[in-house]
C-alpha positions as CSV (number, residue, x, y, z in Angstrom):
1,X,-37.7,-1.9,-49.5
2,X,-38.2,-5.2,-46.8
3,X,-39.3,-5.7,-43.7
4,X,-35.9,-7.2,-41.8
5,X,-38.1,-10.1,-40.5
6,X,-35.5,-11.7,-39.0
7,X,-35.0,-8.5,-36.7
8,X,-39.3,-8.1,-36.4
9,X,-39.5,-11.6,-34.9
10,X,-36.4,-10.8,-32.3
11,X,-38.0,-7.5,-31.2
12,X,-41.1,-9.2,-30.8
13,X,-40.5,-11.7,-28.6
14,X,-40.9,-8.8,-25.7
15,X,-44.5,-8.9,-26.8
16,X,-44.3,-12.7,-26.5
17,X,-43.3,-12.2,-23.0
18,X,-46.2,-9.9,-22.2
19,X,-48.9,-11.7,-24.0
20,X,-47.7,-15.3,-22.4
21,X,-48.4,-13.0,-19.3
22,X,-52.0,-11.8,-19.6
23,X,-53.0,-15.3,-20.3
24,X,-51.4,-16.3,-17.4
25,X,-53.1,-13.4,-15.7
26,X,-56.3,-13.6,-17.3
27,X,-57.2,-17.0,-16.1
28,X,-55.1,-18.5,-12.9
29,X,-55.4,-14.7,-10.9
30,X,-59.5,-14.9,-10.8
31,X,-58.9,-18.8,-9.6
32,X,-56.4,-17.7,-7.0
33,X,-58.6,-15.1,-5.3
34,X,-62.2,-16.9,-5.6
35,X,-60.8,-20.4,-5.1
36,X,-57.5,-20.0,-2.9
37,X,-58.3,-16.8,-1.2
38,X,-62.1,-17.3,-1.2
39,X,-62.8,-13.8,-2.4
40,X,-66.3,-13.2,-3.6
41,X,-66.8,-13.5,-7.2
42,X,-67.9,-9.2,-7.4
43,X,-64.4,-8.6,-4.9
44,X,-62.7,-10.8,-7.9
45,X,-63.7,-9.0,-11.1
46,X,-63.3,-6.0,-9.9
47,X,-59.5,-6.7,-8.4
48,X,-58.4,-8.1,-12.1
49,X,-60.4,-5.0,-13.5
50,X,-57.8,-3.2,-12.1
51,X,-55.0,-3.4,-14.6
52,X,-57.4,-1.8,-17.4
53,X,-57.5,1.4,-15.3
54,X,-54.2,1.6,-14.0
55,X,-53.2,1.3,-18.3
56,X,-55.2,4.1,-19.3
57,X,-52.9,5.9,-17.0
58,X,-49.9,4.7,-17.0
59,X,-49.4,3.1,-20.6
60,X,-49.3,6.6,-22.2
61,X,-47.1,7.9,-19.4
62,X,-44.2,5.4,-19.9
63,X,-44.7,5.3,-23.5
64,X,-43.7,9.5,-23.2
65,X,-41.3,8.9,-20.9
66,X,-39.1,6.2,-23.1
67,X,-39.7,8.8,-26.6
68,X,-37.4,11.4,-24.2
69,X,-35.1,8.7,-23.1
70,X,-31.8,8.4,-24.2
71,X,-29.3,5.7,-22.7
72,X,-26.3,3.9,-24.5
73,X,-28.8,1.0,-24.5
74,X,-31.5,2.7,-26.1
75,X,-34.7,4.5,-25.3
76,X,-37.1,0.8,-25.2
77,X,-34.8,-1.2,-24.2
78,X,-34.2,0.6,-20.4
79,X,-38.1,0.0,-19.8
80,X,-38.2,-3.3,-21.5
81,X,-35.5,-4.8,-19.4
82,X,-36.4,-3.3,-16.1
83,X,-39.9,-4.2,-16.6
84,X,-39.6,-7.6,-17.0
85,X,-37.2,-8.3,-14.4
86,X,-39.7,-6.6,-12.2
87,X,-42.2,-8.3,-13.1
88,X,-40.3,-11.7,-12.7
89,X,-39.2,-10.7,-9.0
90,X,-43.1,-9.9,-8.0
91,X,-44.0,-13.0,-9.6
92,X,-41.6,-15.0,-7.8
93,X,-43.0,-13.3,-4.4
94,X,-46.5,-13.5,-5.3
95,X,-46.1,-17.2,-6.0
96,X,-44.3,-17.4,-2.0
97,X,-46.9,-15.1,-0.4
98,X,-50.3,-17.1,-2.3
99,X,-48.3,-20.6,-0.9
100,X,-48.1,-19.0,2.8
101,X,-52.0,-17.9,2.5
102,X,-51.0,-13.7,2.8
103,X,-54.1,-11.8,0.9
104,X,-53.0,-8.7,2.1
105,X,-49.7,-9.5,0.8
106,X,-50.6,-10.8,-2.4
107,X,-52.9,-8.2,-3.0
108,X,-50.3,-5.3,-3.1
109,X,-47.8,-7.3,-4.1
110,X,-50.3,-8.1,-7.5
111,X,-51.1,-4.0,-7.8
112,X,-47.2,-3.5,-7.9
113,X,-47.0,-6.0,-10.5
114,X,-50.0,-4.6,-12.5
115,X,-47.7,-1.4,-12.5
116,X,-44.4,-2.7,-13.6
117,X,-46.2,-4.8,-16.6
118,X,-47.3,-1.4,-17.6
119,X,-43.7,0.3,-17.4
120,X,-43.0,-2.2,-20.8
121,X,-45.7,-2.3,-22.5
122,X,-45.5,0.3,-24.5
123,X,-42.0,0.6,-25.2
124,X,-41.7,-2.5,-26.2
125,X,-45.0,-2.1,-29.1
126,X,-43.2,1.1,-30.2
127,X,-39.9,-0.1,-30.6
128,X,-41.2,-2.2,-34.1
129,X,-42.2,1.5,-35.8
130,X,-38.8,2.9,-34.4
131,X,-36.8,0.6,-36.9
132,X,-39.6,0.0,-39.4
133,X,-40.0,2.2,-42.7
134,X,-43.8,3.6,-42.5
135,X,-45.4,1.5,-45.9
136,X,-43.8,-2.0,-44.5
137,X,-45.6,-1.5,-40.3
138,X,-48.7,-3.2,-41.2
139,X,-46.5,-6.3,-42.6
140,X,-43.8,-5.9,-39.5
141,X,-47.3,-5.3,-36.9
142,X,-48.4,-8.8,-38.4
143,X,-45.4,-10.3,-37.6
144,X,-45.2,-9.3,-33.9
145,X,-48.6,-10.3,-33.5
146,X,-47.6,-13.5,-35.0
147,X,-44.8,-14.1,-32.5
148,X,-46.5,-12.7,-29.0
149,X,-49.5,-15.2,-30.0
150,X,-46.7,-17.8,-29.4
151,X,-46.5,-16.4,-26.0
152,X,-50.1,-16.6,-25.2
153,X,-50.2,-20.4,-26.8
154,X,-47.1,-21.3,-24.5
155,X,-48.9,-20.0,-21.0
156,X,-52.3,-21.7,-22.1
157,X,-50.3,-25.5,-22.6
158,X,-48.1,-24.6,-19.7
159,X,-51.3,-23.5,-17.5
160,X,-52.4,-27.1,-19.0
161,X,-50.2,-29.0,-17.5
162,X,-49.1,-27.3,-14.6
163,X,-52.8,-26.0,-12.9
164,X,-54.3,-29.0,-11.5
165,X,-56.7,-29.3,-9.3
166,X,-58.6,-31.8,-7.0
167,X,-62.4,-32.9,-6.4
168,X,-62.5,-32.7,-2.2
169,X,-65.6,-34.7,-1.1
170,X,-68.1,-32.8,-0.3
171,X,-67.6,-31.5,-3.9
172,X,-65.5,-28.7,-3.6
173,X,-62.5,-28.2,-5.7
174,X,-58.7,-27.6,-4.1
175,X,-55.7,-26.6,-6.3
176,X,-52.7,-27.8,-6.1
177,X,-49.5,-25.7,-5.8
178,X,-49.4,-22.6,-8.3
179,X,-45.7,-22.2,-7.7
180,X,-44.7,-24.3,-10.9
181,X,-46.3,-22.1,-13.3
182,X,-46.1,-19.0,-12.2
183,X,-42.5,-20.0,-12.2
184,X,-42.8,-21.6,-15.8
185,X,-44.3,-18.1,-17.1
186,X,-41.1,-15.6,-15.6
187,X,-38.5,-17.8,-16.7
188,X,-40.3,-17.4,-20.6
189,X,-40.8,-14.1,-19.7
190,X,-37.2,-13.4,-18.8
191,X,-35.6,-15.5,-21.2
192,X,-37.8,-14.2,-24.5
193,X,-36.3,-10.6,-23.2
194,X,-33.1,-11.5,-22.7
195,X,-32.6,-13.4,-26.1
196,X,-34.1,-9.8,-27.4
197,X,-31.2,-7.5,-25.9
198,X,-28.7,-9.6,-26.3
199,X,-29.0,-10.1,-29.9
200,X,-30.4,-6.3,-31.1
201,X,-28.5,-3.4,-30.2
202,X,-31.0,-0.6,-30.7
203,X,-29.3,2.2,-30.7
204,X,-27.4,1.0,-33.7
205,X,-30.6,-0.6,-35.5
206,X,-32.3,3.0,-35.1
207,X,-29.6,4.7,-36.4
208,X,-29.6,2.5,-39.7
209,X,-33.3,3.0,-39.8
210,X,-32.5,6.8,-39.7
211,X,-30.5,7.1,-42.6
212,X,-34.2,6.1,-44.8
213,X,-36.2,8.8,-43.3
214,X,-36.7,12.0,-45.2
215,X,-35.2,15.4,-44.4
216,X,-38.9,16.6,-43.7
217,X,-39.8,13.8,-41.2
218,X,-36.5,14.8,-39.3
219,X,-37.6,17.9,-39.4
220,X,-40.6,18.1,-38.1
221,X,-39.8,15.8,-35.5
222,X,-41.4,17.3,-32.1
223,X,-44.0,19.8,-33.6
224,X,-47.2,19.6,-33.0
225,X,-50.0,17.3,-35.7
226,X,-51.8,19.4,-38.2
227,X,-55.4,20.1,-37.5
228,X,-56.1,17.3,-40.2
229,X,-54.2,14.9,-39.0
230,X,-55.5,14.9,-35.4
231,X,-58.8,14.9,-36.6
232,X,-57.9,11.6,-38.3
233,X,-56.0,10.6,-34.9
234,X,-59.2,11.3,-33.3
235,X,-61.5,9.7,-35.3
236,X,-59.4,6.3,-35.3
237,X,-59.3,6.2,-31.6
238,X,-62.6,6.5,-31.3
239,X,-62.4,3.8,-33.7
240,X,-60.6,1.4,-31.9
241,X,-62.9,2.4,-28.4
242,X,-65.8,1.6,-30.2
243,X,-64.9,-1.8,-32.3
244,X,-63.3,-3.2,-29.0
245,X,-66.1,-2.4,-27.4
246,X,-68.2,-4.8,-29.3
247,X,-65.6,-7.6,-29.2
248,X,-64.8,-7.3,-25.9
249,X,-67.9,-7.4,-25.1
250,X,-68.8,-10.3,-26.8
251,X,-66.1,-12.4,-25.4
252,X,-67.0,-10.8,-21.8
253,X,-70.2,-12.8,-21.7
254,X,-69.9,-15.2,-24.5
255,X,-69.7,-18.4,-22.6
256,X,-72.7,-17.4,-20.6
257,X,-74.4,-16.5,-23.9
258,X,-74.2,-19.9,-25.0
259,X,-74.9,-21.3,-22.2
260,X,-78.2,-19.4,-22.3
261,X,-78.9,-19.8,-25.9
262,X,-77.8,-23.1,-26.5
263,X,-77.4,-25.0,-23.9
264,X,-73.7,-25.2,-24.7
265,X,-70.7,-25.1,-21.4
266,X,-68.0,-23.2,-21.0
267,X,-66.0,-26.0,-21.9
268,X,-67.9,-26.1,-25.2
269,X,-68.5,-22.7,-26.2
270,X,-64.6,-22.4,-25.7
271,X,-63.9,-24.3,-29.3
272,X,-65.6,-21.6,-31.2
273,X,-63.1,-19.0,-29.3
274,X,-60.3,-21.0,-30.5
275,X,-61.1,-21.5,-33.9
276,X,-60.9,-17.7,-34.0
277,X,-58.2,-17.4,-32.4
278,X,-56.4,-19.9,-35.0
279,X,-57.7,-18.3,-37.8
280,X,-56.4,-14.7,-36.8
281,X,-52.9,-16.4,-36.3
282,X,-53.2,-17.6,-40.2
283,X,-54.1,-14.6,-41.5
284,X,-51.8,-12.4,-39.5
285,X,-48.8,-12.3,-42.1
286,X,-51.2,-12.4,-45.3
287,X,-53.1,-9.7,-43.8
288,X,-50.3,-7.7,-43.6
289,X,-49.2,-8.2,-47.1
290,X,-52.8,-7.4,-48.4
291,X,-52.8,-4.5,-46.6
292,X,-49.8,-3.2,-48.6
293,X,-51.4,-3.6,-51.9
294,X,-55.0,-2.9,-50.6
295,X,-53.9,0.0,-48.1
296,X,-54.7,0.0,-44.2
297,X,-58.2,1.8,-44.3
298,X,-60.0,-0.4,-46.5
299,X,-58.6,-4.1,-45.4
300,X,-59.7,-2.4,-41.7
301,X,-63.2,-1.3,-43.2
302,X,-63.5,-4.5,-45.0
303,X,-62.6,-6.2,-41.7
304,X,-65.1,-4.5,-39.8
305,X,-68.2,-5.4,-42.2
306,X,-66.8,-9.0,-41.6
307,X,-67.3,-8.9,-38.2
308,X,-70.5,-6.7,-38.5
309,X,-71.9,-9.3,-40.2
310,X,-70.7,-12.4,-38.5
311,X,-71.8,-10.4,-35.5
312,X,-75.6,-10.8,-37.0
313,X,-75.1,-14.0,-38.5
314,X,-74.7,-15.7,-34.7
315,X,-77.8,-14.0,-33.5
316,X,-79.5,-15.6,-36.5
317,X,-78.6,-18.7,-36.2
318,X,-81.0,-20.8,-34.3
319,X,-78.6,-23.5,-33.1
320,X,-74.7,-24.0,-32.8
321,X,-73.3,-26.2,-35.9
322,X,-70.8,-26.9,-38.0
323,X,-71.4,-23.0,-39.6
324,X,-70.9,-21.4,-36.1
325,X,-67.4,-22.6,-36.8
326,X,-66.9,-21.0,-39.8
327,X,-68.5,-17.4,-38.8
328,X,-66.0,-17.6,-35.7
329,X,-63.4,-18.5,-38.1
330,X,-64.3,-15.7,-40.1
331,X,-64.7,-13.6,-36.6
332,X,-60.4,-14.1,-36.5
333,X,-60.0,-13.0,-40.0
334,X,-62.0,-9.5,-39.5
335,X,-59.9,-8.8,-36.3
336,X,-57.1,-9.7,-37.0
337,X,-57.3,-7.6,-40.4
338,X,-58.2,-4.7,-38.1
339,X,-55.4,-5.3,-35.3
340,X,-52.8,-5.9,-38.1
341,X,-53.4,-2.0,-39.5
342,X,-54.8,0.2,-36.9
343,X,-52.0,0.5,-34.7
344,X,-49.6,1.5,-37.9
345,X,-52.1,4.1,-39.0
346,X,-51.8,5.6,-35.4
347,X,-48.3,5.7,-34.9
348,X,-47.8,6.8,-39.0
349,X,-49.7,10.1,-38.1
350,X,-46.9,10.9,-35.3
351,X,-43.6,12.2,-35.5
352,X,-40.2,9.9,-34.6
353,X,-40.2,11.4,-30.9
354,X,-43.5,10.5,-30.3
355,X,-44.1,6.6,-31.3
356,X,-44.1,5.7,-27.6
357,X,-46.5,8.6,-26.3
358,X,-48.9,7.4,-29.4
359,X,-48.3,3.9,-28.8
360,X,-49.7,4.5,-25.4
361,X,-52.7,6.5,-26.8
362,X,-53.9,3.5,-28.9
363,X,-54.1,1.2,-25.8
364,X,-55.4,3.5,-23.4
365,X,-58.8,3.5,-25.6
366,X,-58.6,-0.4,-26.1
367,X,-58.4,-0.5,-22.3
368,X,-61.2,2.0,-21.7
369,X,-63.2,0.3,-24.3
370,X,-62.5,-2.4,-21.9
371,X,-63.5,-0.9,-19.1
372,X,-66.6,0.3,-20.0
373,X,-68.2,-2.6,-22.2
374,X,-68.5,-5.5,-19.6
375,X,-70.7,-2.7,-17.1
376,X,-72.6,-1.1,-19.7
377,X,-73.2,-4.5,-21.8
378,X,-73.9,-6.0,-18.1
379,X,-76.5,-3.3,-17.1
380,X,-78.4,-4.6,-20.9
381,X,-78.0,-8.0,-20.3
382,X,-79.9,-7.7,-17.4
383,X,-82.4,-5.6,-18.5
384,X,-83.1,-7.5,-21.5
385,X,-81.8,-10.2,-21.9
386,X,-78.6,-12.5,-23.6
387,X,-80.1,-12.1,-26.9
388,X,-79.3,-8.3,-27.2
389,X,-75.3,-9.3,-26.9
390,X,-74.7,-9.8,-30.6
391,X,-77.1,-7.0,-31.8
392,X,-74.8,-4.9,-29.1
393,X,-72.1,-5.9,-30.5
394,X,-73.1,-5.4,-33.9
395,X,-74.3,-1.7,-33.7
396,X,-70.7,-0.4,-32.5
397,X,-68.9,-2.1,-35.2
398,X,-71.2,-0.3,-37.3
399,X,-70.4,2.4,-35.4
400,X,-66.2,1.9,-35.5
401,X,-66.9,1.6,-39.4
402,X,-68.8,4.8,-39.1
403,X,-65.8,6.7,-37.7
404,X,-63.2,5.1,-39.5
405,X,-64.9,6.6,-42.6
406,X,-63.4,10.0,-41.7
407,X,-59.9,9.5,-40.8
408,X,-58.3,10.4,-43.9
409,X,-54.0,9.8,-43.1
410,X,-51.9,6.8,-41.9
411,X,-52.9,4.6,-44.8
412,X,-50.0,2.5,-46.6
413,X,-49.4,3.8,-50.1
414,X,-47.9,1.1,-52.3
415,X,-44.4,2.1,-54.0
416,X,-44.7,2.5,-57.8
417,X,-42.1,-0.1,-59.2
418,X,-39.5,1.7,-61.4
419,X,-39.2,-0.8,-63.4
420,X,-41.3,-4.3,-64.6
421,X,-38.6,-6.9,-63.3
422,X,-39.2,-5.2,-59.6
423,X,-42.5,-6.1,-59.7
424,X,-41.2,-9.8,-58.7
425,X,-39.2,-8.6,-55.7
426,X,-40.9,-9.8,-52.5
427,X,-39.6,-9.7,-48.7
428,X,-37.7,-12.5,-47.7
C-alpha cells in the first residue's frame, strides 16, 4: 500500500490557498484597521477575533453539509470551488472599498469574507482522508501540511515586497496602497484551486479509493460511534483544546514576552518563531513516516513531552542565546509531530459519510482553544506577571498529554509484511 503523493500534493494545494490566506489575514487586516482606519487597538483584536468564533460554528456546519453532498463534481469540490471564488471577489472589493476610505463597507464586506473562507475549509482538509487508505493519513496529513506551508511562505515574501510603508514627519507611519497584495494573494488563491479541479476528478478518485475499503467499513457507514470510541473522540478533542491552548498562547504574547524578559523586539524575537516554523516544515514528511512504524499516539505523546519540556527549558533560561534557537527548533519538531497525527486519529474514528462533519469537530476546538487562551492567559499576565507564560503553557501540555493517555482508537497499525523482500518496498 502507497500514499499517491503525486495526487496528496494536488489536493493540497486548496490548503495552500487557505493558509497563504490567514497569513495574509493574520498580519496586513490588524494594520489596515489601526493604521488606515485608525481603529483602536481593543476595536482591532477583537474584529480579527472574529473569524475564530464564526469557525466554531460554521466549520462543523459546512464540513456536514459537503459529507451529504452529492454533485457530478464531487462532494469537496462544490464548497472548495465556490469558496474560493468568493473569497477572491470580497477580496477584490475589500481591496476597492479600504482604497476609497469605507469602514462600514469594509467591515461587512471582511465578516462576509470571514464566512465564505469558512464554507472551504473543511471540505477541502477532509477531502485527503476521502481518497487516503486509514494506516497511510498521517504520511498523506504530512504532506498537505508540507504544501499549504508553501502558501503561508508565499503571502509572507509577497507581503514583503508588496506592504510598504512610509515614515510621515511628525513620526507617524502611512502605508502605501494595499491593492497589489491583496491582489497578489486571490490570484494564488484562485489559481492553486483551479490547478486542483482541473487536474483531480474526485468523484472518480473516491470511487478508486472505495474499491480498498472493507465490507464492514461500508457497512457501517452512517451509524452512530461505539461508546468507546467516542470516549476516545472525546478525550482527543479535549486534547487538541488543551495543547493549542498552550501554544497558542505562547505565540499570543510571545514577542511581548521577550520584550519583557529580554529586552529583545519584535523584530528580534521573530527569528526564534521562524526557526520553528522551519523546523516543523523539515520534519513534516519524516514525521509522518515515523508515525507509521511508531504509531500516531505515541510520536503525539512523545511530541508533547518535547514541547512540555522546551516549554520549561525557556523559562529557565536566563538569557536568549544560541540554545533558545535550538529549543524553538525543537518547539517545531513536537508540533509538528502532533499536527501530523491528530487530525488522522480523529477522522480514523468516523465513518466515510462523516470525514467532513469530524473534520469540522477537530477545528472548532483548535479555534475555541483559540479563543479562550489569549483572555484567560491575558487576565494572568496581568495579574502576575510575563513570567507565568511558559509555566502556563507548560501545565496544559501536561494536561493534553494527560488526556491523550485515554483515547485508546485512531492509531496507525503497521502492515505485517508477507514476505522478507517487502520489507524494502517504500512509497515513491
Amino acid at each position: 500500500m502507497k500514499l499517491n503523493t503525486k495526487q496528496t500534493v494536488l489536493i493540497g494545494l486548496s490548503f495552500a490557498s487557505i493558509l497563504a490566506f490567514w497569513q495574509f489575514y493574520d498580519q496586513v487586516i490588524p494594520v489596515i484597521l489601526e493604521n488606515h482606519f485608525g481603529r483602536s487597538t481593543i476595536v482591532t483584536n477583537a474584529i480579527m477575533s472574529i473569524d475564530n468564533v464564526l469557525a466554531v460554528f460554521l466549520l462543523p456546519l459546512f464540513g456536514t453539509l459537503s459529507d451529504r453532498t452529492r454533485t457530478r463534481f464531487g462532494k469537496r469540490t462544490p464548497f472548495i470551488l465556490f469558496g474560493t471564488v468568493a473569497a477572491v471577489a470580497m477580496m477584490v472589493i475589500l481591496a476597492l472599498l479600504t482604497e476609497y476610505e469605507s469602514f462600514a463597507g469594509f467591515f461587512v464586506c471582511l465578516m462576509i469574507l470571514l464566512v465564505v473562507m469558512s464554507v472551504y475549509r473543511s471540505p477541502a482538509v477532509a477531502y485527503m482522508p476521502d481518497v487516503t487508505p486509514k494506516p497511510l493519513r498521517s504520511k498523506g496529513n504530512a504532506v498537505i501540511n508540507l504544501v499549504g506551508y508553501i502558501g503561508g511562505i508565499f503571502a509572507t515574501v509577497a507581503m514583503t515586497l508588496e506592504v510598504k510603508s512610509t515614515t510621515l514627519g511628525d513620526g507617524s507611519i502611512e502605508y502605501n496602497s494595499f491593492i497589489p497584495i491583496f491582489m497578489t494573494i486571490a490570484v494564488f488563491m484562485l489559481i492553486t484551486v483551479l490547478i486542483m479541479v482541473f487536474t483531480l476528478n474526485e468523484n472518480k478518485i473516491v470511487r478508486e479509493a472505495k474499491i480498498g475499503e472493507t465490507a464492514e467499513e461500508r457497512a457501517s457507514s452512517g451509524e452512530k460511534l461505539p461508546k468507546p470510541v467516542m470516549r476516545s473522540l472525546l478525550f482527543i478533542l479535549a486534547s487538541v483544546f488543551l495543547w493549542f491552548t498552550a501554544y497558542n498562547g505562547v505565540t499570543t504574547s510571545f514577542s511581548r514576552y521577550f520584550e519583557n524578559r529580554y529586552g529583545i523586539d519584535a523584530g528580534g524575537s521573530s527569528m526564534y518563531l521562524t526557526v520553528a516554523t522551519v523546523a516543523a516544515i523539515a520534519s513534516f514528511v519524516p514525521l509522518g513516516v515515523i508515525s507509521s512504524k511508531l504509531g500516531r499516539k505515541k510520536t503525539i505523546l512523545l511530541g508533547i513531552i518535547l514541547m512540555t519540556v522546551c516549554y520549561l527549558g525557556i523559562f529557565a533560561m536566563p538569557s536568549a542565546g544560541i540554545a533558545m534557537y535550538a529549543v524553538f527548533a525543537l518547539i517545531g519538531i513536537g508540533w509538528a509531530g502532533i499536527n501530523v497525527n491528530s487530525f488522522p486519529m480523529v477522522v480514523e474514528m468516523c465513518h466515510s459519510s462523516d470525514v467532513g462533519k469530524y473534520t469540522g469537530y477537530y477545528y472548532a476546538f483548535s479555534m475555541a482553544a483559540q479563543i479562550f487562551t489569549p483572555l484567560f492567559s491575558g487576565v494572568l499576565i496581568t495579574k502576575l506577571g510575563y513570567n507565568i507564560l511558559l509555566p502556563y503553557a507548560a501545565v496544559f501540555s501536561a494536561l493534553s498529554f494527560v488526556t491523550m493517555l485515554f483515547v485508546a482508537h485512531g492509531d496507525s497499525k503497521p502492515e505485517k509484511k508477507k514476505s522478507l523482500i517487502e520489507n524494502f518496498d517504500v512509497d515513491n
